[in-house]
N, C-alpha and C positions, 0 to 999 in steps of 0.2 A: 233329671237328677244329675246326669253327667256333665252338664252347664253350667250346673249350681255348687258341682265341687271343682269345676275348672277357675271358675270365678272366686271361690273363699280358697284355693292354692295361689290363684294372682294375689287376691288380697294378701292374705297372712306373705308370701313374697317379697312381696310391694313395702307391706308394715317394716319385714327384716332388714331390705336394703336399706331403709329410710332411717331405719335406729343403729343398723352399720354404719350408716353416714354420718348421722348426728353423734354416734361417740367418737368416729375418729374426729370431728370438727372439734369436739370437748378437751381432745386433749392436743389441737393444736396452741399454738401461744399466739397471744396478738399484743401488740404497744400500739401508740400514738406518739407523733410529735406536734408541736405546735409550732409551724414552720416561720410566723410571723414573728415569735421569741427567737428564734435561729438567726433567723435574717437581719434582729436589729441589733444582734449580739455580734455580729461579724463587721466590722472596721471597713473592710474593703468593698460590703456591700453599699453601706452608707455612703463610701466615697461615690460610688460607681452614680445610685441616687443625687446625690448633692448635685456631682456633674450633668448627668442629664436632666432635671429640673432646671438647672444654671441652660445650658444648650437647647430646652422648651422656650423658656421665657426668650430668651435673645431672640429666636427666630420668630415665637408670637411677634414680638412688638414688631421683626421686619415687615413683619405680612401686615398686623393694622398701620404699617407707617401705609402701605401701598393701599387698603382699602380704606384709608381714609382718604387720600388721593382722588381715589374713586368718586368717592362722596364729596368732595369740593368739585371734581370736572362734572360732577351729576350736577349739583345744586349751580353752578355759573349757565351751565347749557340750558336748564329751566329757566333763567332768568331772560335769558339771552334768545332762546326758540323762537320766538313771535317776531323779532328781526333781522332772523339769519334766513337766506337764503336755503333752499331745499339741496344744495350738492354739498353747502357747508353742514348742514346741519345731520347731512347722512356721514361725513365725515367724523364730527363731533362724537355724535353715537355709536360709529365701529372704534375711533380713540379709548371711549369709555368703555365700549367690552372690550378691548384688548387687552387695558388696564387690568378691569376685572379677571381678564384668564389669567393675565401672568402672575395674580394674587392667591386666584386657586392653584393654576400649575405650582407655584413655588408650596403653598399649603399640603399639595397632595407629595412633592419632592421630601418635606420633611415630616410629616405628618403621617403619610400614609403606609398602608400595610407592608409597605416594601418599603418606606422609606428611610431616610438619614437617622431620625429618632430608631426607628424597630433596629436597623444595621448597629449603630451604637450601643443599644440595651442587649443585645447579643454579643458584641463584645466584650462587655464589661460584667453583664452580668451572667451571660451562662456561665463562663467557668464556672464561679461562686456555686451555682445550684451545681450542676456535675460533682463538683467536689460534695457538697450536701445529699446528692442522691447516692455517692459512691459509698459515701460515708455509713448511710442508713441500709446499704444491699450488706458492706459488711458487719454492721451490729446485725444485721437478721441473718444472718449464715452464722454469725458466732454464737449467738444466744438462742437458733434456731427458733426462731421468730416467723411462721408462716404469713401473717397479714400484719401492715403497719401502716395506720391512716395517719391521714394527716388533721388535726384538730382544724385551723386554719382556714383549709382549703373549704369551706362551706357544708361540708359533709355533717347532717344532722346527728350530733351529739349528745344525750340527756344526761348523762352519764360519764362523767370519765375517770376512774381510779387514775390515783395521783403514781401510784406506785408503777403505774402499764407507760406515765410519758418517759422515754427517752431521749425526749430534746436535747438534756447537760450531755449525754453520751455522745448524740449527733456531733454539738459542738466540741466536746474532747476529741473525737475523731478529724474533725475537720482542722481543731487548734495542731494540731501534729505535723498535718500537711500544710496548713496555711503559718502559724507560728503568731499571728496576732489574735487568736480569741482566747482570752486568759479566764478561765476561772472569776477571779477576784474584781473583773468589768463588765461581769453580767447584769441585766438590769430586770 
């Protein structure tokens, strides 16, 4: 019998904390913004885009100028195998991987996780988002806002009152400190 009231005291407990819990969450506040609306509302982010797309492309084509390079000293050296000698032909072959490295070295230099590209888009675009995170820590201290998703970022949504997004706010905030997102060239 003493089991059985130590266990319906956890329970009923257990029920209390949980309906504590759930009314303070009721009357927290939560918004959304829709970061992708933000982002194409801001001038300087689009610039920061235009530039490194313009800074992809140039370097793609570096790199297939050199693996296509590759693929011409491939395609001569097949041609050519059956009457080269065995010191030329081990020659040929370290030529063409050489080739091939310095096509991926250079690929991995601007491509890669550390590389020219990632160093540039940190450049240019973290500020951008900084000022957009700064911007949304102060609409949530002001409007006391406990949670603010991002619609955007893939987080499953069914649901979004229109009245919860504070996106135009984001960018009011942001247009103050930046001076180019106006109202009137929202899209």
């Amino acid at each position: 019998m003493k089991t059985m009231k130590k266990a319906f005291f956890t329970l009923v407990l257990l029920t209390s904390l949980s309906l504590s819990g759930f009314a303070q969450l009721q009357n927290q506040k939560f918004a959304y913004v829709d970061t992708e609306y933000i982002l194409k509302n801001i001038p300087e982010y689009n610039d920061a885009q235009e530039e490194l797309n313009a800074m992809s492309q140039k370097w793609e084509k570096e790199i297939k100028v050199i693996y296509d390079k590759v693929e011409e000293m491939y395609r001569s050296y097949q041609a050519e195998a059956v009457l080269l000698p065995q010191d030329l032909k081990k020659k040929r072959e370290d030529d063409i991987l050489k080739k091939e490295k310095e096509a991926k070295d250079l690929q991995l230099k601007y491509f890669g996780s550390e590389g020219d590209l990632f160093k540039k888009r940190s450049e240019l675009v973290q500020p951008i988002q900084e000022k957009i995170y700064t911007a949304m820590q102060e609409i949530a201290e002001t409007k006391n806002y406990a949670f603010i998703f991002d619609k955007a970022a893939g987080a499953t949504m069914l649901y979004a009152n229109p009245r919860l997004d504070i996106s135009d706010d984001v960018l009011d905030e942001v247009g103050t400190v930046m001076q180019t997102v106006r109202k009137e060239d929202r899209k």
